[in-house]
N, C-alpha and C positions, 0 to 999 in steps of 0.2 A: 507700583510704578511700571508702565507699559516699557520693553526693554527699546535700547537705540536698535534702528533698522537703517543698516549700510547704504548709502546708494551702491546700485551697481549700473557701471560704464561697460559697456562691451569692449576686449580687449580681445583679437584673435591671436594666438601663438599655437605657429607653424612649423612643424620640423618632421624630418622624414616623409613627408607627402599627409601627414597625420597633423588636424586643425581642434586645437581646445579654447575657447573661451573662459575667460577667466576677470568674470566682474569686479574682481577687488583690486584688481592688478595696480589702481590708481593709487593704493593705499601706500605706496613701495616711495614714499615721499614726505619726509617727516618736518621738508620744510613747509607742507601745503596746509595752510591754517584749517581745511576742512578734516583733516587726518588728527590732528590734536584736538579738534571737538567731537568727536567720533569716541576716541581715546578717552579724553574727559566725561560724555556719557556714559560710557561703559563703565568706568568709575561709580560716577554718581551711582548709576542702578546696582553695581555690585554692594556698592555703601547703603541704599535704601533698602536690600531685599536684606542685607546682615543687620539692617538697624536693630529688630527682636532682639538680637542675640547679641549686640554691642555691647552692653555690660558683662557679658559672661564672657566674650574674647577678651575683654580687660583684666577680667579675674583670669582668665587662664594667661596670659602674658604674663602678669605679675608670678602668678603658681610656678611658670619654667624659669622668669626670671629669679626665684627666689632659692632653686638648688642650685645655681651658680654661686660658685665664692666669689664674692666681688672685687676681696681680695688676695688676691690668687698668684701665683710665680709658677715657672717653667721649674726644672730641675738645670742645677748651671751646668755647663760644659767645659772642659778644661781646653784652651787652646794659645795659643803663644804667650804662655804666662798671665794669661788672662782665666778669669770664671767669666763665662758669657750666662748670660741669661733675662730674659723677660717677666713686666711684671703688672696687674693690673692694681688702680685704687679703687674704693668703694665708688660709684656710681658710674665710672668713667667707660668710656663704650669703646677706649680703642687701646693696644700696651705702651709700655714704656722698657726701650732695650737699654740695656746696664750692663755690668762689668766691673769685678772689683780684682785687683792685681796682686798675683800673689799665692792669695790666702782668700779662703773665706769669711776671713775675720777683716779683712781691709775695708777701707770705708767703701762705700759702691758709688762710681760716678756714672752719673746718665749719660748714656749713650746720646737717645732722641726717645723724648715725650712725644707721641703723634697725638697725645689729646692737643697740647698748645699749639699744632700744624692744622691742627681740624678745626679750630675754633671758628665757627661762623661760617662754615662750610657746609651744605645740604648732604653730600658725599666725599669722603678722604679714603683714600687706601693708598699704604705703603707697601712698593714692592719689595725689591731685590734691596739690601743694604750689605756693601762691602766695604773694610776696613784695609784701609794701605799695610804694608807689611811690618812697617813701624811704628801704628797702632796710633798715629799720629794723627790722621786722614778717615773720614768716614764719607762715601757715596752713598747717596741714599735714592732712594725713586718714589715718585708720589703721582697716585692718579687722584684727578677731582671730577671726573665726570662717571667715571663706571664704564668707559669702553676700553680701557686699558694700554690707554696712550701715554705716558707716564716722562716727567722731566727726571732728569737727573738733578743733583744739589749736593753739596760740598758742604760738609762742616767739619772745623777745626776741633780737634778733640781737647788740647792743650788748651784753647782758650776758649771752648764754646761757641765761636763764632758761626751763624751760615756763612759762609762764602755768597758773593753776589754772582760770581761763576754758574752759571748753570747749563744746562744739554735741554732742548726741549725734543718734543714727536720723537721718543726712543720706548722701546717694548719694556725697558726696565732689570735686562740681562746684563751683567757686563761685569767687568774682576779686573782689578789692578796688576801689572806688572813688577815685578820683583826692586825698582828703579823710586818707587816711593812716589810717581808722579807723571805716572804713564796709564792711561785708565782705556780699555779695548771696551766696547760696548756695541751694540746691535741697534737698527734699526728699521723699522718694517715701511711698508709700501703703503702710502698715504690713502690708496682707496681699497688694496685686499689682505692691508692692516699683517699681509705677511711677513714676518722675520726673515731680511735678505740680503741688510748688509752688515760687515762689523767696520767699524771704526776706530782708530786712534785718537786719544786725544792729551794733551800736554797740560797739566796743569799750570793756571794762567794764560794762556793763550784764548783767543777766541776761537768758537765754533766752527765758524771760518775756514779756519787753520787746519779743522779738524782729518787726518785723511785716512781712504777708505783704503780698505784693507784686504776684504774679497766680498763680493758680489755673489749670491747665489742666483744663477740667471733660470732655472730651472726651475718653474713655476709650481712644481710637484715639490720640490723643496723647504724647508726651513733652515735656518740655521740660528745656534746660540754659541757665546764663547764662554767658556770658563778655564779655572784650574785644576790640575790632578791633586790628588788628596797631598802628597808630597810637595805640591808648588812649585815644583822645577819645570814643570810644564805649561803652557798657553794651550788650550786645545780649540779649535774651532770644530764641532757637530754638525755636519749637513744630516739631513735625515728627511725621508718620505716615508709612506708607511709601508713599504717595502726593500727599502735601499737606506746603507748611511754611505758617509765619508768623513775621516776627520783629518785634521791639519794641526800640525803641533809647531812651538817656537819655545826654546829655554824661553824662562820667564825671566832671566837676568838681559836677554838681550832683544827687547821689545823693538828694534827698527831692524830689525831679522827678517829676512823671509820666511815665512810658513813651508811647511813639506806635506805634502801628502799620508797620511800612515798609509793607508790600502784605496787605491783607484774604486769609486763604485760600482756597482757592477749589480743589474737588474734580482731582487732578491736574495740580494745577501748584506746582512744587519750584524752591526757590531758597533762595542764601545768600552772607552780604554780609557784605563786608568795607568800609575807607573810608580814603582817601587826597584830601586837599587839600578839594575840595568834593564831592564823589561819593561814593557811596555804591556799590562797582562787584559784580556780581550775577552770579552765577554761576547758569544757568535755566533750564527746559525749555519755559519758553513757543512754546511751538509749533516746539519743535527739539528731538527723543527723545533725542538723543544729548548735548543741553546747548548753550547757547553762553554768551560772555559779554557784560554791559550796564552802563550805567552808568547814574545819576541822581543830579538833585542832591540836596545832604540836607536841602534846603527842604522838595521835592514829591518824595521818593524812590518815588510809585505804578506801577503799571504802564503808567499812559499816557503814561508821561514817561523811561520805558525809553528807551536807546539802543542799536542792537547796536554793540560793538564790535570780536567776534567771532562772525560768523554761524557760524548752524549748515552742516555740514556730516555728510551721509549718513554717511559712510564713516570718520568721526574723533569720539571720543568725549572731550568736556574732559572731566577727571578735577578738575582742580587747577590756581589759579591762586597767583601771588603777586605781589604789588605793591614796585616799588621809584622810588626819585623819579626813576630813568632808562630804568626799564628794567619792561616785563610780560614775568612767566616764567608758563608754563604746563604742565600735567603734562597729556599727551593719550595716547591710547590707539587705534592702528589698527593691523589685523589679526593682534591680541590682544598686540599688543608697545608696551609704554608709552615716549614720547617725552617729552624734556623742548626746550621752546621759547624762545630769548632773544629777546626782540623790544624794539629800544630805542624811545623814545616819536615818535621820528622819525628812524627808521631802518627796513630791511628786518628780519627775523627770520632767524634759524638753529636748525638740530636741534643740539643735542650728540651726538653719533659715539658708538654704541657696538658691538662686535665680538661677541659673543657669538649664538648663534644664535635662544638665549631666556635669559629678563633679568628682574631688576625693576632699575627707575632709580623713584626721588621723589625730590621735594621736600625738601630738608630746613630746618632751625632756620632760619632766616633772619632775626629778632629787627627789625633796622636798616632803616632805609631811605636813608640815604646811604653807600652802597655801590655800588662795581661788582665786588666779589665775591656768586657763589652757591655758597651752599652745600646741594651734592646728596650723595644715598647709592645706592648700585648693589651689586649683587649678581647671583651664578646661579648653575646648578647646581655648579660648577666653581671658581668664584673665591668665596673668602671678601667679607662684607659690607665695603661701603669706602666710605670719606667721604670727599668730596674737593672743593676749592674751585675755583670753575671764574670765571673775569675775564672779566665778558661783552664788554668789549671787544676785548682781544686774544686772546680762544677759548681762550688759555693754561687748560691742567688739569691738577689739582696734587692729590697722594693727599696726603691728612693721615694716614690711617690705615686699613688693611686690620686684619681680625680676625686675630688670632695663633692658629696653632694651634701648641699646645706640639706637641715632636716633631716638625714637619713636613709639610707640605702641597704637594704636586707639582700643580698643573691641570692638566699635558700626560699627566700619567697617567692621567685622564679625561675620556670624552668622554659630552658631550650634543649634543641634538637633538631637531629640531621634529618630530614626523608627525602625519599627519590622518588619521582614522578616518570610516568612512562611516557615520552614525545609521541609524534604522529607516526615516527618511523622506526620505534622501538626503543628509541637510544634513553637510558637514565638519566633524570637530570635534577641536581640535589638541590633539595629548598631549608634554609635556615629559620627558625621561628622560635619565637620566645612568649609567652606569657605569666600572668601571674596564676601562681595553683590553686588558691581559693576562689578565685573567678571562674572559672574550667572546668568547663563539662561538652564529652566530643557529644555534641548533640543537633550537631548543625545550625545551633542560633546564635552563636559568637558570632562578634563584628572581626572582621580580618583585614589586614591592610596589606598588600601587598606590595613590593616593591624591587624594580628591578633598574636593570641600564644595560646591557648588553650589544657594547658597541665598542670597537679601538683594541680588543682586546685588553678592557678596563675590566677586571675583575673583582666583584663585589664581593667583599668580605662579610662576614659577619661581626658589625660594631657595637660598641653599647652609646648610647645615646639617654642621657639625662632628660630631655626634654619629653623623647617618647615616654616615659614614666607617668604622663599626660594620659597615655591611650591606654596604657597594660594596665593602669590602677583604674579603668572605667572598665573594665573586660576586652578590651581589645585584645586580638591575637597582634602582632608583626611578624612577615616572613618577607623575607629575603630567595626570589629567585633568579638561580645560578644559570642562566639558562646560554645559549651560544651565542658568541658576539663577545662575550668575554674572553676571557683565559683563565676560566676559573681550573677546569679541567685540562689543561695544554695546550698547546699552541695549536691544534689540532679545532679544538672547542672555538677557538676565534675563527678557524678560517671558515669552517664549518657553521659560521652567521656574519658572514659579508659578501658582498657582492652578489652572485648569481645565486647564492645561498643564504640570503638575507631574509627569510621568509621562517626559515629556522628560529630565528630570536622570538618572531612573533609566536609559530603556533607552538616555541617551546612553551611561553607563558601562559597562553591559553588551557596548557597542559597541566600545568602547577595549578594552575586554578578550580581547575575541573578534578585535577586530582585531592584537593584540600576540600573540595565540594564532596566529592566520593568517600573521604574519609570522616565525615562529620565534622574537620574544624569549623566550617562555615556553612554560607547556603547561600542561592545569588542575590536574596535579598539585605544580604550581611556582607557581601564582599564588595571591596572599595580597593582598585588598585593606584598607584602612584609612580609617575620617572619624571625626569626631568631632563632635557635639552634631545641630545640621542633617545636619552629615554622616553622623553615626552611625545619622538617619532612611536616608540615601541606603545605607548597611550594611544594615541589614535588609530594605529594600525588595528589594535586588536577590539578598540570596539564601532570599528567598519565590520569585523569580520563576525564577532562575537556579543553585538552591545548585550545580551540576553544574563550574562552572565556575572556583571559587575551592577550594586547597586550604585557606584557611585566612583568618579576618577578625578585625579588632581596631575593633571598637566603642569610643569612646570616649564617655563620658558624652552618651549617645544618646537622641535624641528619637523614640520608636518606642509612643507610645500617642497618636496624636494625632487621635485622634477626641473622644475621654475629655477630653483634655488642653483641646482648642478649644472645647469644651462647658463646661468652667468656666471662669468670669470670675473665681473667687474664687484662683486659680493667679498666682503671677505673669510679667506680660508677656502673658497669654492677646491680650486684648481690643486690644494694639498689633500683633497677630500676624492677624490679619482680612484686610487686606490683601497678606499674602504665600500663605498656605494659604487663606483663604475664610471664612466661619461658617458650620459646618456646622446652626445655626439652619435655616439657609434647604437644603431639599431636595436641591438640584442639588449644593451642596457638601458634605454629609453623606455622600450616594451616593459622589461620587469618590473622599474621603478614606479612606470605607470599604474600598475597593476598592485603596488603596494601603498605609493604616496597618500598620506592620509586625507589633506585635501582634495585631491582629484579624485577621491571616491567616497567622499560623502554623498548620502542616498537620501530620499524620501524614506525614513523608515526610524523607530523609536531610539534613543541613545537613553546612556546612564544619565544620571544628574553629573553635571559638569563643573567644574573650576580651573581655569587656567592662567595664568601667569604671566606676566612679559615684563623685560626694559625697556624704555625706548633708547636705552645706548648700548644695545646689547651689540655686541662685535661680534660673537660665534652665530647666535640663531638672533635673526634682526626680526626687529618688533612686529615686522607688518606677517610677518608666516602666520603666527598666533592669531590674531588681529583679521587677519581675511578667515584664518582658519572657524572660529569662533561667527564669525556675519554668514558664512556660505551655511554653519550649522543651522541658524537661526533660520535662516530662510527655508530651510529643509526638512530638518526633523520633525516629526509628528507625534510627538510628545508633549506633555506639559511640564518636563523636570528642569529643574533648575540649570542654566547655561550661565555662566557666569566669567568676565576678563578682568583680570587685576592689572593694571600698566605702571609699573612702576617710571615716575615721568623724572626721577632722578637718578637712577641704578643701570646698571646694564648685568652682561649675564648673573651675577653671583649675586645679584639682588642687593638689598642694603647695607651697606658700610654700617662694621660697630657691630660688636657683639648684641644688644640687647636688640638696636632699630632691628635686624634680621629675625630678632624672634619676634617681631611683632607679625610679621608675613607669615610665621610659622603659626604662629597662633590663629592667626584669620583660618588657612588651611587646615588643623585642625577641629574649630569650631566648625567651618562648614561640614568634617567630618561626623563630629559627635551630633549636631542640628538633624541631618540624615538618619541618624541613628537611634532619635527621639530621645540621647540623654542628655539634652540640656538642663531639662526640668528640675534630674536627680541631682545636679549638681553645683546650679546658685547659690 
């Protein structure tokens, strides 16, 4: 099948005296019936060139869907005399939230089934659900298209009723007041879908009625509300990626005026939580890597800060939690996350973990009289596990490791830390697991790479039941840590944003070259993967490097972003300033130019390609991808595969429902293993 060929319309965009053409530019239009036949072809041809290999992405669907337990439960949480907890049934694609009172032995009443909300629905997702204080009341949020515009909705707990009450155009934030019937929620800007107001609203009352509460007029801004762990508090969050501000109100007296905690003030971050009289802060006040403080909730200002945890160079707080015995902390040094029990007059201790790379957090933790924590840990190797740990007698205790149906062996595989040497010296650690009887460093293992290095989003090392797909064909998976994260400190983010954004890219190039050097792979064998920021970090590096990857999967990719940071009318653009720059201003126009992976597509060979898209995607809109993928076509001088998947019901997070999502998973790894020439060995 001959692939679709775009038109292109000349489009001149102008700025700083400097003029780029831009032939797709008309695609930026998803009411334009020619834009959705475009979309629909690229389809088609994606579906005609995977037809071969149709029945073997069916088998491998069913294969990942088959180490899921179908029937599955969370571990419950203990919280106002409640067990909370989640649960799925056999076949069903979405959970069901429950709750039994008491005891674990009490009968369990359902919360909300979201399969009987989904029924006959293309897409369902449920956000935020919070419960009134007298467990009487349940809010709930539900998106049905995938852009993550969500109504609010009221059910009666006592009698199962929905409520015909409902809030529509709300982000899905929002926590009840102390009054049983005072509900504060958030809602964003109709066309850059940003978090800007919070609202009041009365149960029974209409919308109408509804009144606004604070405005964030600062287009660098977001804002969400919630409650402090203790519930005596209303917090309202303003935050950019540089600056917060928060607003606090007792939660007993919701037509209260809000206060200020601390005035904003250009690069300086922080966020509070509040136990007993304190208000205790988590902050970068003249500590990059964070510490934490306290104040009372009289004069919670900054002159009135306490450290209670200095900063420290080499150790990054992530996460704190409060209990009435005990500070636990979630810290991060040299890019492996620690968890800290420190009693309130006592020494502290690390919890012990053996793996050689990891993720440990924080988890539920609801209670404050308690001397159990409750943490979750995971890695390449071991399935996700929850487990309660007695901060007194160090005792740790698995509630629950993830099932995989069939079977799961860890001593069958092995992971491992290595450090790659950047362009400008700096080590930068890569995470990678394999299976050992497939393994030999010989340069012809298939390798997949993957990164994101953007927000100071910090990629951990996770296990993933699905990839058991790749490692049991010889796949290597690694994980690079590279800058734009915060794997390594806060240090390691700033050091891949902005005028330093180039870092993320030729970090990666580095791990690859280096995983090349060491015999995991060879560039006939290496296949890298990101997605949205990351999927910018996918085009960047093979404008710069295609030579190197046999093969990349874009996932709903941010690759127009000169176009993109130039409109405010996009959403998310204008809270986006402080990580890429505004190319407004000269200096930042110039670099981003010199990176965007659109504006520097060449006449010159690419890897084999697959890329991704929603058409309801809210953070990276359809047509980036979409122009990105036609300007290739027209360009490259290849004959490898170039391929757009449009999801015409999803936006960013792709399919609603555990299983529909792995069928997308599955397409992306066929196209993998197809590249790879092992489809054959495995019909």
């Amino acid at each position: 099948m001959t692939p679709p060929i775009a038109s292109q319309k000349t489009k001149v965009l102008e700025i700083h005296g400097h003029q780029r053409n831009d032939p797709y530019y008309w695609m930026n239009d998803r009411e334009n019936p020619e834009v959705i036949q475009y979309l629909e072809a690229e389809n088609r041809y994606l579906e005609e060139t995977l037809k071969p290999v149709e029945s073997f992405k069916n088998a491998l669907f069913e294969e990942m869907k088959g180490r899921i337990k179908e029937d599955d439960q969370s571990v419950p949480y203990r919280k106002a005399g409640y067990y909370w907890y989640s649960r799925y049934t056999q076949g069903a694609e979405y959970p069901i939230f429950c709750r039994k009172s008491g005891s674990l032995e009490s009968p369990e009443e359902i919360i909300l089934d979201v399969n009987v909300l989904a029924e006959g629905k293309s897409y369902y997702q449920v956000g935020g659900t919070v419960t009134s204080p007298n467990q009487k009341l349940l809010a709930f949020a539900a998106d049905e298209v995938g852009r993550r515009i969500y109504t609010i909705h009221f059910k009666n707990l006592e009698t199962g009723e929905i409520l015909e009450e409902k809030i529509p155009n709300v982000t899905g934030n929002m926590t009840w007041a102390a009054d049983n019937r005072t509900l504060f929620y958030t809602k964003q800007n109709p066309d850059t879908l940003r978090s800007y107001q919070v609202y009041r609203h009365e149960l029974g009352d209409s919308v109408e009625k509804d009144v606004l509460i604070y405005e964030e007029k600062d287009e660098e801004f977001s804002c969400v509300v919630h409650k402090t762990k203790s519930e005596k508090c209303l917090l309202i969050h303003s935050e950019s990626t540089i600056s917060s501000e928060m607003r606090f109100l007792e939660a007993d007296n919701p037509f209260g005026d809000f206060k200020i905690l601390q005035p904003r003030t250009p690069h300086l971050e922080y966020a509070a939580d509040h136990f007993g009289e304190f208000f205790w802060i988590r902050t970068n006040d003249q500590a990059k890597n964070f510490k934490l403080v306290k104040a009372p909730c009289i004069a919670p200002q900054k002159e009135n800060w306490v450290d209670v945890i200095p900063h420290r160079s080499e150790v990054l707080l992530e996460d704190f939690d409060l209990f009435a015995g005990f500070l636990v902390t979630q810290e991060r040094s040299n890019g492996l996350t620690k968890i800290q029990v420190k009693p309130w007059d006592g020494d502290s201790h690390t919890i012990q973990f053996e793996d050689q790379t990891y993720t440990a957090w924080i988890g539920a933790n609801p209670e404050f009289e308690t001397e159990m924590l409750r943490f979750g840990y995971n890695s390449l190797v071991t399935p996700s596990s929850t487990f309660d740990y007695h901060m007194v007698s160090k005792e740790k205790v698995l509630l629950k490791q993830q099932e995989v149906v069939g079977g799961h062996d860890p001593s069958a595989y092995h992971s491992e830390r290595i450090w790659a040497k950047a362009k400008d010296g700096v080590l930068v650690p890569i995470s990678l697991v394999y299976k050992k009887s497939l393994f030999e460093k010989n340069g012809e293992n298939p390798l997949l790479l993957y990164a994101y290095g953007s927000y100071g989003f910090s990629m951990d090392a996770y296990f993933s039941s699905t990839r058991l797909s790749l490692l049991d064909r010889g796949f290597v998976f690694a994980i690079a840590h590279i800058r734009g994260g915060e794997d390594l400190g806060r240090h390691w983010y700033e050091d891949g944003k902005m005028l330093k954004k180039k870092n993320t890219f030729t970090d990666f190039i580095s791990c690859a070259e280096h995983l090349i050097g060491e015999k995991y792979t060879s560039p006939n064998h290496l296949y890298a993967m990101g997605g949205s920021a990351g999927g910018l970090l996918m085009g960047a590096v093979i404008n710069l490097k295609p030579e190197l990857f046999h093969g990349v999967i874009a996932n709903v990719p941010f690759v127009d972003v000169v176009t993109t940071m130039l409109d405010e009318t996009i959403p998310l653009t204008t809270g986006e300033f402080q990580e890429w720059g505004n190319p407004k201003h000269p200096e930042y126009y110039e670099y981003m130019l010199s990176y965007s992976p659109y504006d520097n597509v060449e006449a010159k060979d690419y890897p084999n390609l697959l890329v991704t898209s929603g058409l309801h995607d809210s953070q990276v809109q359809y047509w980036e991808p979409t122009k990105w993928v036609a300007k290739l076509r027209d360009l490259k001088t290849d004959n490898n595969l170039l391929l757009l998947h449009t999801n015409m019901d999803a936006g960013h997070g792709g399919a609603s429902g555990r299983f529909n999502a792995l069928k997308e998973l599955a397409m992306e790894y066929t196209f993998l293993l197809m590249l790879e020439g092992k489809i054959q060995e495995l019909n």
